[in-house]
C-alpha positions, 0 to 999 in steps of 0.5 A, spaced: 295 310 326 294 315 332 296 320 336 299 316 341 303 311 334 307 311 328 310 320 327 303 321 332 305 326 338 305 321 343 308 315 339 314 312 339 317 317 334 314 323 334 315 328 327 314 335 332 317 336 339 315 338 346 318 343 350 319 337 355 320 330 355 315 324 352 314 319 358 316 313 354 311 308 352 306 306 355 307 311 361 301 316 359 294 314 358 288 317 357 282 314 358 275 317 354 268 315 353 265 312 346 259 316 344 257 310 339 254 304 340 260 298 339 258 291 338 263 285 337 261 279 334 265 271 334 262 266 328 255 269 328 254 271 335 254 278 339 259 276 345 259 284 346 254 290 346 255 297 348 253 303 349 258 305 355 265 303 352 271 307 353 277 308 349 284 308 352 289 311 348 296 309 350 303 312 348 306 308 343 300 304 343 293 304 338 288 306 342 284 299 344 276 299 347 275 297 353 268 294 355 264 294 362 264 287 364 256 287 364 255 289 356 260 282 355 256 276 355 258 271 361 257 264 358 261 265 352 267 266 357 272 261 360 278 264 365 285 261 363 291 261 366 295 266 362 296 273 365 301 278 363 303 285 367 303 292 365 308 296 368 303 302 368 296 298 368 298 292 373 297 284 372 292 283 366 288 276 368 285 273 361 279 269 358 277 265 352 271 265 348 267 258 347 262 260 342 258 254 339 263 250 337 268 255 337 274 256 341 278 262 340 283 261 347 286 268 350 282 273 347 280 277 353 283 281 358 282 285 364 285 288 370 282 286 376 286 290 379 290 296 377 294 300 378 292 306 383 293 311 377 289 308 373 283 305 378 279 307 372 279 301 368 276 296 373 271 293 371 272 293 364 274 288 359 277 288 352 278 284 346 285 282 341 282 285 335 283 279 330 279 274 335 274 278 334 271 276 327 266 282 326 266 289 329 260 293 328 261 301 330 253 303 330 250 298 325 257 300 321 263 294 320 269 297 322 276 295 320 283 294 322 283 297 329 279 302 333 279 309 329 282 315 334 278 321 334 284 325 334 286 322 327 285 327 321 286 325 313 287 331 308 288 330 301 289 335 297 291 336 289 298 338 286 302 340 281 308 338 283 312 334 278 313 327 282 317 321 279 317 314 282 323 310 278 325 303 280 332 300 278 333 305 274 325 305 270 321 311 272 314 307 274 310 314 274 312 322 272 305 325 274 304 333 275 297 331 276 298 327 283 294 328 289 298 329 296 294 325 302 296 327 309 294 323 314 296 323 322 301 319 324 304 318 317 309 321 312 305 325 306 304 320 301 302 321 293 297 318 289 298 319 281 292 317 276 293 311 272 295 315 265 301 317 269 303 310 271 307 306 267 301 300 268 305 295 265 310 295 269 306 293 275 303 286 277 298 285 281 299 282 288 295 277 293 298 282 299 292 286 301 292 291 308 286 295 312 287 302 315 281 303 319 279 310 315 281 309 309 279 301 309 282 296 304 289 297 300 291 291 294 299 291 292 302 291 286 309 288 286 314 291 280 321 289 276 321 282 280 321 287 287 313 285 292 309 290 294 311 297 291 306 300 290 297 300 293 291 303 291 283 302 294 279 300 289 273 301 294 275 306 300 271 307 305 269 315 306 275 318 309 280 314 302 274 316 297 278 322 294 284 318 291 280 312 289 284 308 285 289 312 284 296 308 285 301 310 291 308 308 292 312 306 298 317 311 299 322 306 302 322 301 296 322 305 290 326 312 289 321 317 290 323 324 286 319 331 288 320 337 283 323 332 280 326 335 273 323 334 266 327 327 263 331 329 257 328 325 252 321 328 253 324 335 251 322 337 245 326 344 242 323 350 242 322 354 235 329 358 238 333 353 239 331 349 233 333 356 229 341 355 233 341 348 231 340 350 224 345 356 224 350 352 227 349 346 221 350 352 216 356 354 219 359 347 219 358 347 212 361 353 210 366 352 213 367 344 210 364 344 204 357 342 202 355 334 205 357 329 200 349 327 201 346 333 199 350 334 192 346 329 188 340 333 190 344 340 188 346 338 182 339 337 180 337 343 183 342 346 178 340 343 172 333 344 172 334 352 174 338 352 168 333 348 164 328 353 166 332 359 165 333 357 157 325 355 156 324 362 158 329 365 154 326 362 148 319 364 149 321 371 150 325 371 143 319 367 139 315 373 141 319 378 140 321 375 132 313 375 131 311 381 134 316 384 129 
């Protein structure tokens, strides 16, 4: 996510509010330079390396890299009829990749011609994410789409009581939780496995990639896919909830302060001495159990039968003595 997608300032449905009115998307867009090396490479082969790229964020939008049109090698490209238009940009002419025996069509694109308020991105190029087999930020991969600079991820341990339950079956009931807050995006809670009911969870086959925390498995639950993810390997910004589980708040019922479940209330020493007042008052009041008297009549017996061993030791003594 960004400043300019999701709950972001300038994305489509922002969290906060201005004292004014966002232009809708696509309208803003601000263009800024990379200070970092980006390389783009197609089946083994660097199509393009930089170290003047710029960054376009646009509201509504991820922010996108954008190429100077020398650092993007010529012999790979191949003009295509395809063109599309930006009503904030102008007309986008597109180009394909051959790369060996590769062809990826479409995978390119430029505005030859902008717009007047944004004259500054002729000249450039940029390339559809996934057409791309390998990008490299510096010498290091980068996953899922550029990171915005302006992105911030917090996390942040709580003991607050959150209780995740799906259909009725409570999947997790953790005070031990971590609360990660990330631009964009509602706060979202990762719970240690002690507190999440493991056996309820079945591994999926979904994966997806944040660009800051990095690669995410699934787990689906009582016959419902993907309710919940973990990072097994995060990236540095994910370290802190590293194979801690997190659910999705749309498809499961997330309780916050939730209160504790009755059936795991054990009674305090006061409570237990009411109860038991009350057990005696009923029995004043109706006799005693019929369960307990067996029990009472042998209780009897045997203190009489002490009582009269005594009273014959006492008189043997006294007999003697005398």
């Amino acid at each position: 996510m960004s400043l300019t997608a999701g709950t972001g300032p300038f994305g489509e449905k922002p969290a906060g509010r201005f004292n004014f009115t966002p232009d809708p998307p696509g309208a803003a867009i601000y263009w800024e330079p990379v200070p970092v090396r980006i390389r783009a490479l197609v089946d083994g082969q660097t199509v393009a390396d930089s170290r003047g790229v710029h960054l376009l964020h646009e509201t509504g939008h991820l922010p996108v890299w954008y190429f100077p049109q020398a650092d993007v090698r010529e012999d790979v490209l191949v003009p295509s009829d395809k063109r599309t238009r930006c009503p904030f940009k102008g007309e986008a002419s597109y180009r394909s990749l051959r790369v060996g025996s590769r062809f990826v069509a479409d995978a390119v694109w430029t505005y030859e011609e902008p717009l007047d308020s944004v004259a500054f991105i002729a000249g450039y190029l940029a390339f559809y994410w996934d057409k791309v087999d390998v990008w490299l930020v510096e010498d290091t991969p980068a996953v899922a789409h550029p990171r915005d600079p302006y992105h911030r991820i917090d996390v942040y341990d709580t003991s607050r009581h959150v209780r995740v339950l799906l259909d009725g079956e409570v999947l997790a009931d953790s005070v031990n939780a971590k609360v990660l807050v990330e631009t964009g995006l509602p706060p979202r809670f990762y719970l240690p496995h002690r507190d999440v009911q493991m056996r309820l969870l079945e591994p999926s086959e979904t994966t997806t990639q944040c660009a800051y925390k990095g690669t995410a498995s699934h787990f689906g639950a009582l016959g419902h896919d993907d309710v919940a993810w973990t990072y097994a390997e995060p990236l540095h910004d994910g370290e802190p909830v590293r194979e801690l589980i997190a659910f999705y708040d749309d498809r499961v019922e997330l309780e916050l302060d939730a209160p504790a479940e009755a059936e795991s209330h054990h009674p305090g020493l006061v409570e237990r001495l009411v109860a038991e007042e009350h057990h005696m008052e009923a029995i004043a009041k109706e006799g005693y159990e019929p369960a307990t008297m067996p029990i009472l009549l042998v209780v009897i017996a045997v203190a009489v039968g002490v009582i009269v061993v005594i009273a014959l030791a006492v008189s043997i003594t006294v007999y003697y003595l005398a």
